[in-house]
C-alpha positions as CSV (number, residue, x, y, z in Angstrom):
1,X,0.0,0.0,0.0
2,X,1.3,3.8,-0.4
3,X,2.5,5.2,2.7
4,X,0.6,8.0,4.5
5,X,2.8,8.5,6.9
6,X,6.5,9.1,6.4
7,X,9.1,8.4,10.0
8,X,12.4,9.6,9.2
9,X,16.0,9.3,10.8
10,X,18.1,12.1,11.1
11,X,22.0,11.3,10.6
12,X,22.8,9.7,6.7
13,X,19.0,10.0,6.2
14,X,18.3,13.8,5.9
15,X,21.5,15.1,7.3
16,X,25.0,14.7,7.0
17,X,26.6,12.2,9.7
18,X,29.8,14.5,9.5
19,X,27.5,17.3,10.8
20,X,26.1,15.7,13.3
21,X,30.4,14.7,14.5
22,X,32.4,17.5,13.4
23,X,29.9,20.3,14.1
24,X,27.1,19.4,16.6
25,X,29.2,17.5,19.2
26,X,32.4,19.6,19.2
27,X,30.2,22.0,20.1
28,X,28.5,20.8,22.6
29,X,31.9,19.0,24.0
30,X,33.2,23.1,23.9
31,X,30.6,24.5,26.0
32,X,29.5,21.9,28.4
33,X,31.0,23.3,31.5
34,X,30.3,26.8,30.8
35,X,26.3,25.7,30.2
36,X,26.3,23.1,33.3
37,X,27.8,26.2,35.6
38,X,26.0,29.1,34.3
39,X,22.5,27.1,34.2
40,X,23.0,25.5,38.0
41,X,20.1,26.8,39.3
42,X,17.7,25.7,36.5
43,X,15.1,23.5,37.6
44,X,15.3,21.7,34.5
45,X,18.8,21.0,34.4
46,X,18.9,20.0,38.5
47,X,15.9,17.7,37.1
48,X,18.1,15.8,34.5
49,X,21.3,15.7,36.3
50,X,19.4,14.3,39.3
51,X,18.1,11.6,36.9
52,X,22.1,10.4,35.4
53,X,23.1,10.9,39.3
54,X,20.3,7.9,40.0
55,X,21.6,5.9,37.4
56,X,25.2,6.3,37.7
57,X,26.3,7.6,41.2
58,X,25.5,6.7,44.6
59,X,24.3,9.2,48.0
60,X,22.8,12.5,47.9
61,X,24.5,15.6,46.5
62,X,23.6,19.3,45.5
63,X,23.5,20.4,42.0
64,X,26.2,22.0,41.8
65,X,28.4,18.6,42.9
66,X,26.8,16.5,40.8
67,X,27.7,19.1,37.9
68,X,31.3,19.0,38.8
69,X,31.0,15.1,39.1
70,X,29.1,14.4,36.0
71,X,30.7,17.1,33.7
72,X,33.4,14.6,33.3
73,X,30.7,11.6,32.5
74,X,29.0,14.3,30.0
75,X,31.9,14.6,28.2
76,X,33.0,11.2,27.9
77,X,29.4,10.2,26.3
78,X,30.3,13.4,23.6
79,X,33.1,11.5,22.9
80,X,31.9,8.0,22.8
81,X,28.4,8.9,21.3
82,X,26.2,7.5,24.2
83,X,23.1,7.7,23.2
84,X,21.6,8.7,27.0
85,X,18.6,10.9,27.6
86,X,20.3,13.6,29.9
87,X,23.7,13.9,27.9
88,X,20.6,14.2,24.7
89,X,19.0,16.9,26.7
90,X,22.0,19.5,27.6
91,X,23.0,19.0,24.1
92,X,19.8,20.1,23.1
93,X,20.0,23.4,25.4
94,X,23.3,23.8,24.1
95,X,22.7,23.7,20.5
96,X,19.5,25.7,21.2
97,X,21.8,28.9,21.8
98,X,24.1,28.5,19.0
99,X,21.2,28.1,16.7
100,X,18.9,30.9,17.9
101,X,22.5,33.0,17.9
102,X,22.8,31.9,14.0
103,X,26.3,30.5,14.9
104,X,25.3,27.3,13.1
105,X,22.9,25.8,11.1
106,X,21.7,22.3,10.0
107,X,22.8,20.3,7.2
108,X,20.3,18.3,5.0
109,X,21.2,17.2,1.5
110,X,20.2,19.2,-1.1
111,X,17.2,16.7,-2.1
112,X,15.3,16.9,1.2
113,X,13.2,20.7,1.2
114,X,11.6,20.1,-3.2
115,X,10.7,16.0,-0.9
116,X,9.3,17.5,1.8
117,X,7.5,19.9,-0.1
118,X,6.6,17.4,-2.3
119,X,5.6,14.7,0.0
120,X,3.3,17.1,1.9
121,X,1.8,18.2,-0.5
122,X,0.5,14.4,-1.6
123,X,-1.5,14.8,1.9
124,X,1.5,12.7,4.1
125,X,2.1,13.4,7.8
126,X,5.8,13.8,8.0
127,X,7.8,12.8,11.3
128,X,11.1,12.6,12.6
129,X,12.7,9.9,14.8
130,X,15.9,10.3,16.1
131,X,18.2,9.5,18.8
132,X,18.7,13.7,19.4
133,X,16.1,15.1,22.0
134,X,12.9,16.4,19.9
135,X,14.1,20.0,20.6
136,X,17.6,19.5,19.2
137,X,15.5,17.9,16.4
138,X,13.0,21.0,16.0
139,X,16.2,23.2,16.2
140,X,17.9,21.3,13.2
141,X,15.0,21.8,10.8
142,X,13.8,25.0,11.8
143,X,17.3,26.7,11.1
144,X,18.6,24.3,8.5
145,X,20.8,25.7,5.8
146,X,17.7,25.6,3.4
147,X,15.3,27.8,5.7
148,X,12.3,26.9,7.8
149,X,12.1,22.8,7.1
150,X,10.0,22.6,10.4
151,X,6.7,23.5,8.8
152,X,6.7,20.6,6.5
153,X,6.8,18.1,9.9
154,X,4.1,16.9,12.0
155,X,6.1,16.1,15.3
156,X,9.3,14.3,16.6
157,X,10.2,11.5,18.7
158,X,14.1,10.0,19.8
159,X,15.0,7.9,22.8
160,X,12.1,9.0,25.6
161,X,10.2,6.7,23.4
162,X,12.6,3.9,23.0
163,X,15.8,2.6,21.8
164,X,15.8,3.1,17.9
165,X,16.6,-1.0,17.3
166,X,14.2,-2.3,19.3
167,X,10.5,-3.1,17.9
168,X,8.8,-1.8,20.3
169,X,9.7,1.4,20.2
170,X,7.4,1.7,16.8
171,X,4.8,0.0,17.9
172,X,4.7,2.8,20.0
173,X,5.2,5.3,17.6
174,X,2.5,3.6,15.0
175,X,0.1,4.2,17.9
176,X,1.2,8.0,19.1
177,X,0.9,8.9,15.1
178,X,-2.6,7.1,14.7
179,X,-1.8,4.7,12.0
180,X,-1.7,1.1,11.4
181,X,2.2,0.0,10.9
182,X,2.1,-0.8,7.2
183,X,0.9,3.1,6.8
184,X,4.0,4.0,7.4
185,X,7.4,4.6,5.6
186,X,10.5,4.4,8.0
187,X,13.9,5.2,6.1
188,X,17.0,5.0,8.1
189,X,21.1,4.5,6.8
190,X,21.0,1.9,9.7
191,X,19.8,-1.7,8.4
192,X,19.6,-2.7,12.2
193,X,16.8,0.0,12.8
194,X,15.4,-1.1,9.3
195,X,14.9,-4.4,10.6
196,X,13.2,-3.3,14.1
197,X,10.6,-1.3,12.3
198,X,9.6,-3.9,9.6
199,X,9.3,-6.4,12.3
200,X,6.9,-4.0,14.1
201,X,4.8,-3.9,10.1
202,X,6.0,-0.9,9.0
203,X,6.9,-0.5,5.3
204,X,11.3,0.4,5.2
205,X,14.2,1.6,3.0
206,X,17.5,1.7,3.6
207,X,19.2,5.5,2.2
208,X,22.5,4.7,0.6
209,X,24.3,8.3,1.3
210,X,27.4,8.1,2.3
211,X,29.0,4.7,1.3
212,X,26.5,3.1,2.5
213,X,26.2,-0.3,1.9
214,X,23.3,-2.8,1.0
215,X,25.2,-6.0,1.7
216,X,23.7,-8.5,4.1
217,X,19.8,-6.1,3.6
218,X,17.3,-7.2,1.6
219,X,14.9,-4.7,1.4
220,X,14.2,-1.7,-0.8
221,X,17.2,0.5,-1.0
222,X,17.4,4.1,-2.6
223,X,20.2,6.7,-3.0
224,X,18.5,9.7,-2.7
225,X,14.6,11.1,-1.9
226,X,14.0,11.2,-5.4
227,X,14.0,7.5,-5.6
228,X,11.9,6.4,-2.4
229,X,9.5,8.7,-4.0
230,X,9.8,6.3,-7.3
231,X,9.7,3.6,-5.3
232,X,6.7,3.8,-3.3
233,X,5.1,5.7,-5.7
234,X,4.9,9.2,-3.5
């Protein structure tokens, strides 16, 4: 059946990995301790930090401790890409600056606004999954190198719902979007997340940007928007 509803990765999918790892988190690496210190009495922050405490540390301690413990932790996920909520979240504040500042903007291949614009305009609900928060998300599209992208989307969703190879976590997304699983059009670089959503029922194709390689997938593989559109006749 044709698709009407389109769930769509982030990094090799709409966006250039090397972004995402030679912009995004050198940035974020770069300001960490300045945010964690100057944001210390944010009930937010005090909120998340308490929550990485729980799961990493042990005893009681004030915000400001657990910044100078964590900050450390923090940076090591950077480094190591950890895909963890509350390292996902600071980012997110982070980034938020620089892009409300205009001191960066995000990537997306140059095919991505004329299939947006396309794809919405053929009446499909548009939606972004990504391991990012959803406001690091918003903040990508909304001040993306090609303007406003946010518009064309109908909401977000990254780890809070689940991990992004598990099967469950688009059942749960099939149900939050209001659609039966076969409605929907995941595409992903990663043939592991590929695999999680089509065993959930939704309809996949692996993006081939960036060397990516079909070996060892069998499903429907494109290069480029143009030809998902071709393919499932969008």
């Amino acid at each position: 059946m044709v698709p009407k509803v389109i769930l769509l990765d982030i990094e090799g999918t709409t966006s250039s990995i090397s972004f995402v790892h030679r912009v995004l988190f050198p940035l974020a690496l770069s300001r960490l301790r300045n945010y964690l210190s100057e944001h210390k009495e944010d009930a937010e922050l005090k909120r998340e930090l308490g929550r990485l405490w729980d799961r990493t540390q042990h005893g009681v301690n004030t915000t400001e401790g657990m910044a100078r413990t964590l900050a450390p932790l923090l940076e090591k996920y950077i480094q190591d890409d950890v895909k963890d909520t509350t390292l996902k979240w600071v980012q997110g504040k982070i980034w938020k600056e620089a892009f409300e500042k205009q001191e960066v903007f995000g990537h997306v291949y140059s095919d991505v606004p004329q299939a947006f614009a396309a794809w919405k305009k053929r009446g499909l609900a548009l939606y972004i999954y990504s391991s990012g928060s959803v406001e690091a998300q918003e903040l990508m599209f909304r001040h993306s190198e090609a303007g406003n992208l946010a518009n064309y989307l109908s909401g977000y969703f990254d780890t809070t719902t689940g991990h992004k190879r598990e099967k469950a976590s688009y059942e749960k997304i099939a149900a939050a979007v209001g659609e039966k699983a076969n409605a929907i059009l995941f595409l992903s670089d990663v043939k592991e997340e590929l695999e999680a959503a089509a065993a959930a029922g939704m309809q996949v194709c692996l993006l081939l940007r960036e060397g990516v390689s079909s070996s060892g997938y069998e499903g429907a593989a494109a290069k480029d928007f143009s030809e998902v559109s071709l393919l499932f006749d969008l």
